[in-house]
C-alpha positions in Angstrom: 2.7 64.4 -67.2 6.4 64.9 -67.8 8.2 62.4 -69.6 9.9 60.5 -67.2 7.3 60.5 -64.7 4.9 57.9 -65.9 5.8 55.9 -63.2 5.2 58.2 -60.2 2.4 57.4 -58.8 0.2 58.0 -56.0 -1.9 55.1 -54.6 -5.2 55.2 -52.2 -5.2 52.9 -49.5 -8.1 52.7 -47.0 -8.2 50.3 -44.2 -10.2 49.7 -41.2 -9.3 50.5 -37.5 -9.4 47.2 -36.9 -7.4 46.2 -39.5 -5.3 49.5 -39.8 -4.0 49.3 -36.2 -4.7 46.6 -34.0 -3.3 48.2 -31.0 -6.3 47.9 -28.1 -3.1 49.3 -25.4 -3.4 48.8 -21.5 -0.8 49.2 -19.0 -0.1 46.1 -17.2 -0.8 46.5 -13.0 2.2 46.3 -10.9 2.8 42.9 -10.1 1.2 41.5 -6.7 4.4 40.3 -4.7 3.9 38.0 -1.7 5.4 40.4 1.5 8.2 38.1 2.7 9.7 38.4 -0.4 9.9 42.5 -0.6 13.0 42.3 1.3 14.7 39.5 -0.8 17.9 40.0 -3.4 17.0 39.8 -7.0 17.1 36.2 -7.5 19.9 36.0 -10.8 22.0 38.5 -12.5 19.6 39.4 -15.2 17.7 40.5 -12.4 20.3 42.3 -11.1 21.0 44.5 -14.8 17.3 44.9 -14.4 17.3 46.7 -10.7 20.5 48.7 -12.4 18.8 49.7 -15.3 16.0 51.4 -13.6 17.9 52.9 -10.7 20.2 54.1 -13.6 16.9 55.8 -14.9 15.7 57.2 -11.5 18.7 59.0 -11.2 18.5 60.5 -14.9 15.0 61.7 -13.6 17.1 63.7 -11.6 18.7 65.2 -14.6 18.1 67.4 -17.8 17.7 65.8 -21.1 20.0 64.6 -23.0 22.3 61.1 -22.8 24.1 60.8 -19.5 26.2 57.4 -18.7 26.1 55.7 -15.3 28.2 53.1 -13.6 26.4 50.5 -11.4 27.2 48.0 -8.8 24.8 45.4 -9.5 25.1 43.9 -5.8 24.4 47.1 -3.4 22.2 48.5 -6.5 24.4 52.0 -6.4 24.6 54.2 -9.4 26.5 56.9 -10.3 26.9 59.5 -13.0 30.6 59.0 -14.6 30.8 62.3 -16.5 33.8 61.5 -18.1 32.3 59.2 -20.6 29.8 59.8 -23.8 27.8 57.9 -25.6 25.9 59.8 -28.5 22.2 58.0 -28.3 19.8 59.1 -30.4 15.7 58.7 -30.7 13.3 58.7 -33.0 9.6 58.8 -32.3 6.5 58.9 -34.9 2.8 59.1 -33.8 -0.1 57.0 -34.8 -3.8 57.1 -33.7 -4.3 53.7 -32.3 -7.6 52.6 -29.9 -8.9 53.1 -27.0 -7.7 57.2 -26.8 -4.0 56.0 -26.9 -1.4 57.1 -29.5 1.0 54.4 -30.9 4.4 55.6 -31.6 6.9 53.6 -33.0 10.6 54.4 -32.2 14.2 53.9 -32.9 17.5 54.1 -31.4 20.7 54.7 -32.0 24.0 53.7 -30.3 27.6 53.6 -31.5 28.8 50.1 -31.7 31.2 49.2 -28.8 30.0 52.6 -27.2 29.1 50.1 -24.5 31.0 47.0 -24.6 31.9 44.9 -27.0 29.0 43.1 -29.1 25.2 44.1 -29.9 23.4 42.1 -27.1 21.7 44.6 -25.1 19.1 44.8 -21.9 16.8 47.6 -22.9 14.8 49.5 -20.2 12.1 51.9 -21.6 10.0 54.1 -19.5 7.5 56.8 -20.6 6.5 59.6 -17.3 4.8 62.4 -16.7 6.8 65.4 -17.6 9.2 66.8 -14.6 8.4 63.8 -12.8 10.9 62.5 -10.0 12.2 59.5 -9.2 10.7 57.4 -6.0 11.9 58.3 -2.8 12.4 54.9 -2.2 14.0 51.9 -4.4 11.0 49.9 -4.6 11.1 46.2 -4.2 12.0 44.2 -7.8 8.9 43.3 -9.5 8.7 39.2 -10.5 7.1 37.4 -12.7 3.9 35.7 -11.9 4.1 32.4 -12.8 -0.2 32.4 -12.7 -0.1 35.4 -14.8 2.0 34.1 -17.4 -0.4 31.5 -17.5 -3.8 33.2 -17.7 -2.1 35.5 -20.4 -2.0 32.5 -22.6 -5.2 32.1 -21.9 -6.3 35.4 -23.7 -8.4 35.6 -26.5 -9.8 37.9 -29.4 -9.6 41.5 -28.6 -7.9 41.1 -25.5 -4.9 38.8 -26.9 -4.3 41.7 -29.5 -3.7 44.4 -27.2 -0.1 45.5 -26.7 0.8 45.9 -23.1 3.5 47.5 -21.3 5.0 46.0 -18.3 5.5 46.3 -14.5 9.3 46.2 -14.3 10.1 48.9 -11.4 7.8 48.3 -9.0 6.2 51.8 -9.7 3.1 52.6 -11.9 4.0 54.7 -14.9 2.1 55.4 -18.7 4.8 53.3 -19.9 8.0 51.1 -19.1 8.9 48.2 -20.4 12.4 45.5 -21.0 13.4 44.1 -23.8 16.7 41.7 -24.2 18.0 41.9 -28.2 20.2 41.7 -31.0 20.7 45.6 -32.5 22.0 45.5 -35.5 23.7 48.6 -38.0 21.6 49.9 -40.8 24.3 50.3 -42.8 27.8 48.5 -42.9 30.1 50.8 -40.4 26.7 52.1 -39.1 25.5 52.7 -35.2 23.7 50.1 -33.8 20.1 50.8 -34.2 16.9 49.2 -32.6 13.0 49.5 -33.0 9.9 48.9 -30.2 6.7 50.6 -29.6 4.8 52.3 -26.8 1.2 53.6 -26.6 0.2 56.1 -24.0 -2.6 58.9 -24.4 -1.8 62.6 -25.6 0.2 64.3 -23.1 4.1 65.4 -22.2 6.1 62.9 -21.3 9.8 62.1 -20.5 11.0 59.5 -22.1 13.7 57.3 -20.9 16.2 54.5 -23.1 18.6 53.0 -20.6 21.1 50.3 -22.7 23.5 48.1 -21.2 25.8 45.4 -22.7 24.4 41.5 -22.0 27.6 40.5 -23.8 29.3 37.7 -21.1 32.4 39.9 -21.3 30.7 42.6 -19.6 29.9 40.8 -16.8 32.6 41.3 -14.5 32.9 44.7 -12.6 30.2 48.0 -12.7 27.5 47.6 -15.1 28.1 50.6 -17.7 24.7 52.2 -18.3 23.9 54.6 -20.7 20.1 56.9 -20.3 19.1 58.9 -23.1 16.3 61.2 -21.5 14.1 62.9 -24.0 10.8 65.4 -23.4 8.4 64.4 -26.1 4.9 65.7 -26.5 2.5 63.2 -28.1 -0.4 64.4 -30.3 -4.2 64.3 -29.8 -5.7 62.7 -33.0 -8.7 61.9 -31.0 -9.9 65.7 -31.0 -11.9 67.0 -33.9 -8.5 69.0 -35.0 -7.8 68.4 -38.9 -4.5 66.8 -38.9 -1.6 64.0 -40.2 0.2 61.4 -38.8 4.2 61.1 -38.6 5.2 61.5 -42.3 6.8 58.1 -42.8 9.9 58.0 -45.0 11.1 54.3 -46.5 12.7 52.7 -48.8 10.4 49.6 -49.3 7.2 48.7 -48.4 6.3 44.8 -47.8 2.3 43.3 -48.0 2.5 40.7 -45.1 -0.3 37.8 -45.1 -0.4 38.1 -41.1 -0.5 41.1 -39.1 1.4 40.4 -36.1 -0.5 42.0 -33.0 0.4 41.9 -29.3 3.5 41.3 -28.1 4.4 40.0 -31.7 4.0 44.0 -32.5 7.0 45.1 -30.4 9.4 43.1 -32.9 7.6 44.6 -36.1 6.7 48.1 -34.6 6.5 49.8 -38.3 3.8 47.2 -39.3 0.5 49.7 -40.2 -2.3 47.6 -41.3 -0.8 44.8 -43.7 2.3 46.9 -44.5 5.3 46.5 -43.6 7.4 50.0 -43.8 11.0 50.1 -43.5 12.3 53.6 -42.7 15.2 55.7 -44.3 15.9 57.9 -41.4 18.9 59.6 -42.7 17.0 60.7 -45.8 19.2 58.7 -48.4 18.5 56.8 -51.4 20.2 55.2 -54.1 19.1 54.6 -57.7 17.7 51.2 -56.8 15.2 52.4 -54.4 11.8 53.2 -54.2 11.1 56.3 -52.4 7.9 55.7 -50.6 5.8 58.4 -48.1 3.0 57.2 -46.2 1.0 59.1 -43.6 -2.9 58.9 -42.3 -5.0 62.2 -42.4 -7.2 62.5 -39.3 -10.4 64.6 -38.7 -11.5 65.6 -42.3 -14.5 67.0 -42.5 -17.7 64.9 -43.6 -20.3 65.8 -45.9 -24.1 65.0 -46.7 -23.0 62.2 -48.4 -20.7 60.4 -45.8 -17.5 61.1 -47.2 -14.2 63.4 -47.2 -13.1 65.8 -49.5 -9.5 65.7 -49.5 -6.5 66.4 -52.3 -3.3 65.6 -51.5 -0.2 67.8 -53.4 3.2 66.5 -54.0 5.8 68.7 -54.9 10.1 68.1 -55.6 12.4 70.4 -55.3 16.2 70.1 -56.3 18.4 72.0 -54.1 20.9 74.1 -55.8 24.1 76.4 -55.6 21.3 79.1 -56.2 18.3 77.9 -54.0 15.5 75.6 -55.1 13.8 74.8 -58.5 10.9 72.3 -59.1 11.7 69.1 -60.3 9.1 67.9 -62.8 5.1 67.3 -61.4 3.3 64.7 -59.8 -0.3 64.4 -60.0 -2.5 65.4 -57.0 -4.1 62.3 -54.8 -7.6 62.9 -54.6 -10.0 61.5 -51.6 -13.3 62.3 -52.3 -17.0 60.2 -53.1 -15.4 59.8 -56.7 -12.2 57.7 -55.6 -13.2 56.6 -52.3 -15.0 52.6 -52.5 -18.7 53.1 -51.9 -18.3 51.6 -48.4 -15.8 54.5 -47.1 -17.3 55.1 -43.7 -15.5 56.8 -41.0 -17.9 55.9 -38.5 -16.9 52.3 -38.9 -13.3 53.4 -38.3 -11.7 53.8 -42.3 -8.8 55.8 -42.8 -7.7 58.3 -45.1 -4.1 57.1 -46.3 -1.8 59.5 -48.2 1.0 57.7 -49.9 3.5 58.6 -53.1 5.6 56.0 -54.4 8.6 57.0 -56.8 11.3 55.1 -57.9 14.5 56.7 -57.0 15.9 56.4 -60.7 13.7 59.5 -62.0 15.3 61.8 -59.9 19.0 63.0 -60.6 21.8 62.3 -58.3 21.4 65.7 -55.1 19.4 66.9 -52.4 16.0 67.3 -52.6 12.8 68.6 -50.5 9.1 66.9 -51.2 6.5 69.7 -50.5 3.5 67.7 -49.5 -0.1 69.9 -48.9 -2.8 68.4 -47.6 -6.3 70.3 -48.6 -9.6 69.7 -46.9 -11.7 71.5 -49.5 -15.4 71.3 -46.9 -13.6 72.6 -43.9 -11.2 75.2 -46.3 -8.2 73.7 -43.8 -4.5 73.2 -45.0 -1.8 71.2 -43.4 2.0 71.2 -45.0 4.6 68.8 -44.7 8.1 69.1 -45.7 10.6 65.5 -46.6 14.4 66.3 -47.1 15.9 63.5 -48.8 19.3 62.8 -50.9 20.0 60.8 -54.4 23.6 59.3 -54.1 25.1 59.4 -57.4 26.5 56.6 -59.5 
């Protein structure tokens, strides 16, 4: 190996699906609601920024994708479209086989701070549907909390406490909605305002929705601002028989935590995967200090005689230059096979095949760089390629 590469280094994690993802995902009935109430107001004003929130998303159903800002009247629960005004939202989704034929993805989003208000307290309204799907015809009534519900949940054990639920927040069934009330927080000093969840749906096209809006108690008074950031995502199918990877995650450190957090604890840490805790670069920048760190999970490989995968894994640099790319130094190729694999590597017990490179940051000199990544399943003859764009500042 090159001198100056001793310390890259390519590491062989395998987990079980238990362990690996303990994300058992239902969706959460529509709340029973006792008739006479159908009829009543939303009992408080957080209700209130609720009801706004997801009439603010029925009308972007309406709409193409893209970000689109709405004013509402919290009292006669009328939205409208102020075209005038922009906020630049941005999402981020990556895809993870989870149980039960779902797919856990992970997100993030971006706002600019004071794009809405003053402050980072926001009420976050997700909502995953069918794609082209329209809005009810009619506003249904606001979905409340079951007292009894809340109860039994507490009540859940084992499998059945891990799982991570949506829940009913408009009154109408969909794969996915949920609400969240949080802190964002910048990445970087000067940054956006940036924020982190999880859904879990199966395979399919969805739209998905983000509607933000300010909790600050300055932006009480007058029309809620809203802001829906409408995106059309497709979400993979690792439950075929298809060789494939995960979301190619990018980070700048990896944590070992001594408790996985599952259920509703999952939402706060949604880039937990297994024990690890990964903390994404999104923008593709390092410094010398880092560790740059790439972790994905190879589905589908094919099995032979003896139980086990046959699978190397090739990382390549490049430095960008005035003059196009040259290779930067050598890394040795992962290899997941019956020679490096633990004896007890079963797939039918639900192990996973984890790809991962860790380099530290200070090898590489300060540019721009791409990380060719091939992924070779030698018994099937199948290839998969995956290309990482990243940047060195300099000193």
């Amino acid at each position: 190996m090159p001198r100056g590469l001793q310390s890259m280094r390519t590491t062989v994690q395998v987990t079980g699906l238990a362990t690996m993802l303990a994300l058992v995902v239902c969706v959460s009935p529509v709340a029973a609601q006792n008739k006479d109430d159908k009829t009543a107001a939303p009992a408080d004003a957080r209700q209130q920024a609720i009801d706004s929130l997801v009439s603010a998303v029925n009308e972007a159903m309406k709409a193409p994708a893209g970000t689109v800002v709405y004013m509402a009247d919290a009292a006669s629960r009328a939205v409208t479209a102020d075209p005038a005004a922009a906020v630049p939202m941005t999402l981020k989704v990556d895809y993870l086989k989870a149980s039960d034929n779902k797919i856990y993805a992970p997100f993030t989003v971006t706002v600019p701070a004071g794009a809405l208000g003053p402050g980072a307290n926001l009420g976050v309204y997700v909502r995953l549907a069918a794609r082209g799907a329209q809005p009810p015809a009619a506003q249904p009534a606001a979905v409340a909390e079951d007292p009894k519900k809340k109860k039994d949940d507490k009540k859940k054990k084992g499998k059945e406490a891990q799982d991570l639920a949506s829940q009913a927040v408009s009154g109408v069934e969909y794969p996915w909605e949920d609400y969240y009330e949080l802190a964002a927080a910048p990445r970087a000093p000067g940054g956006p305002l940036s924020f982190s969840r999880p859904f879990s749906v199966v395979t399919g096209d969805y739209d998905a929705y983000i509607a933000l809006a300010s909790r600050e108690p300055a932006a009480a008074a007058g029309p809620l601002k809203i802001a829906v950031h409408k995106a059309e995502i497709t979400v993979p199918n690792y439950w075929g028989s298809d060789f494939a990877l995960s979301s190619v995650f990018v980070a700048n450190k990896v944590s070992q935590l001594t408790e996985v957090p599952v259920g509703d604890a999952q939402k706060l840490k949604p880039y937990v995967i297994g024990n690890l805790e990964i903390s994404p670069v999104f923008d593709g920048k390092f410094v010398s200090a880092d560790e740059l760190s790439v972790f994905f999970i190879i589905y589908n490989a094919a099995i032979g005689d003896d139980k086990k995968p046959d699978v190397v894994i090739e990382f390549q640099p490049y430095k960008k230059g005035p003059v196009g790319e040259t290779t930067f130094r050598a890394v040795a190729p992962q290899k997941l096979n019956t020679e490096t694999l633990p004896a007890s590597f079963d797939v039918a017990q639900g192990h996973q095949l984890v790809g991962s490179l860790n380099v530290p940051v200070s090898a590489f000199e300060a540019g721009d760089y791409r990380l060719a990544i091939k992924v070779t399943d030698n018994k099937s003859g199948k290839s998969l390629t995956h290309d990482v764009a990243f940047t060195v500042a300099g000193s």
